[in-house]
C-alpha positions in Angstrom: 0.0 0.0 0.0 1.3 3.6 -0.3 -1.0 6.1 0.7 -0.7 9.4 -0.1 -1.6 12.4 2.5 -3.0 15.2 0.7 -1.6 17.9 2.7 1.9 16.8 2.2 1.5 15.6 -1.4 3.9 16.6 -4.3 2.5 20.3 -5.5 3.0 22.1 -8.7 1.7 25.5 -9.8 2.4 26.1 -13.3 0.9 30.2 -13.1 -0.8 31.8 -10.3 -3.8 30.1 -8.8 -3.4 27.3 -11.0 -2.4 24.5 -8.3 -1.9 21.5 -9.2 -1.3 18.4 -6.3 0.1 14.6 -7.4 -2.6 12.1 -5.4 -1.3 8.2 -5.4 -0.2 6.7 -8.7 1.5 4.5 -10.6 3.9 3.9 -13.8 0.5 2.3 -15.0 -2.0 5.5 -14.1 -1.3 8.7 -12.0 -4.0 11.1 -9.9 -4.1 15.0 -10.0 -5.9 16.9 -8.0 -6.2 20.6 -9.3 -7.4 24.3 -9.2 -8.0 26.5 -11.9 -9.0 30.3 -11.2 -11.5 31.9 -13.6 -10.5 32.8 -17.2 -7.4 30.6 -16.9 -6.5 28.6 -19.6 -3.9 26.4 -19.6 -2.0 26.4 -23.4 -3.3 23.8 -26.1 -0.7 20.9 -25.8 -1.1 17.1 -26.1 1.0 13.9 -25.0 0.9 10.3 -25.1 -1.0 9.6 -22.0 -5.1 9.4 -21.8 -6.6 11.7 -19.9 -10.2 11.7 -17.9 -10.4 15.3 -16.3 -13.4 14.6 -13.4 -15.0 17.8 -12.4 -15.8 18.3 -8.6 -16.5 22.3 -8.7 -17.4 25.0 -10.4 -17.2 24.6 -14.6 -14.4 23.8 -17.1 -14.6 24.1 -20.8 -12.3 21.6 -22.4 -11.3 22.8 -26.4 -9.6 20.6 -28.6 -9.0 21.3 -32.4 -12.3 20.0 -33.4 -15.0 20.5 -30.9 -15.1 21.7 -26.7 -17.8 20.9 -23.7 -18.4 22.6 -20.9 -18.1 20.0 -17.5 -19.7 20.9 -14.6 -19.9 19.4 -11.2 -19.3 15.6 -11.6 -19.0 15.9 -15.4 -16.1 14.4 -16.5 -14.5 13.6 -20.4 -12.2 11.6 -22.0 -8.7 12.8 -24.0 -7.2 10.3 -26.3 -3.6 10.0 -26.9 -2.1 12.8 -28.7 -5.6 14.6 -28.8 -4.7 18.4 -28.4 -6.3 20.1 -26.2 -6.4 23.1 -23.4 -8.7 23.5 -20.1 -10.1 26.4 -19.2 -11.9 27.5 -16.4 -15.2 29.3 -18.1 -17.5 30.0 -14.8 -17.5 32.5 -12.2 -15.8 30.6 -9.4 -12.2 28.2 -8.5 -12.7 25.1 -10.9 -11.6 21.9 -8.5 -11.1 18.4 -10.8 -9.2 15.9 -11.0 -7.3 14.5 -14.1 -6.3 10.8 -14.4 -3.7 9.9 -16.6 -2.8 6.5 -18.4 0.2 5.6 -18.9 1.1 7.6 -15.7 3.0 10.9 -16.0 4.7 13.6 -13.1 4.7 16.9 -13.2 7.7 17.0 -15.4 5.3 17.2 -18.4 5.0 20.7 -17.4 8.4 21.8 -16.3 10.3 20.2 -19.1 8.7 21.0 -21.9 9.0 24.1 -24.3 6.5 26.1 -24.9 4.4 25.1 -27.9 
């Protein structure tokens, strides 16, 4: 077993108010919990992994090259592989969700990569 106490959990916060916390994982599949202030966006990127973004608060509009939803409370969609894609928070209020992502990934997605 290797529980993972959320108050003393990996964090990563790519711009302000955009927090992002690593919950237990796996090589296999990784948890990340994460806030999103309104109007932010993060940039349109893609990567290997598949992603399911679960929405627990407030409202996220996902956009990918083709289409976007809007996800509120408990809404949740899936990301392919190599589907591009941004997040952004569209509503009033924090947007809380967590993303799950297969294979798993850390946060070095976001600190090693150049800007696209």
């Amino acid at each position: 077993m290797k529980p993972v106490n959320f108050d003393n959990a990996e964090t990563y916060e790519p711009d302000d108010g955009w927090r992002r916390v690593s919950l237990a994982g796996s090589d296999q599949f990784t948890f990340e919990w994460f806030e999103k202030p309104p109007g932010h966006s993060s940039p349109m990127h893609d990567h290997e992994n598949e992603q399911v973004c679960l929405v627990l608060e407030g409202e996220l509009t996902i956009f990918t090259e083709n289409d976007d939803v809007t996800l509120s409370r408990f809404d949740s969609v899936l990301l392919e592989s190599w589907e591009r894609h941004r997040v952004e928070n569209t509503g009033d209020e924090t947007a809380v969700a967590v993303d799950v992502f297969a294979p798993g990934r850390g946060f070095d997605f976001w600190t090693d990569r150049d800007d696209e």
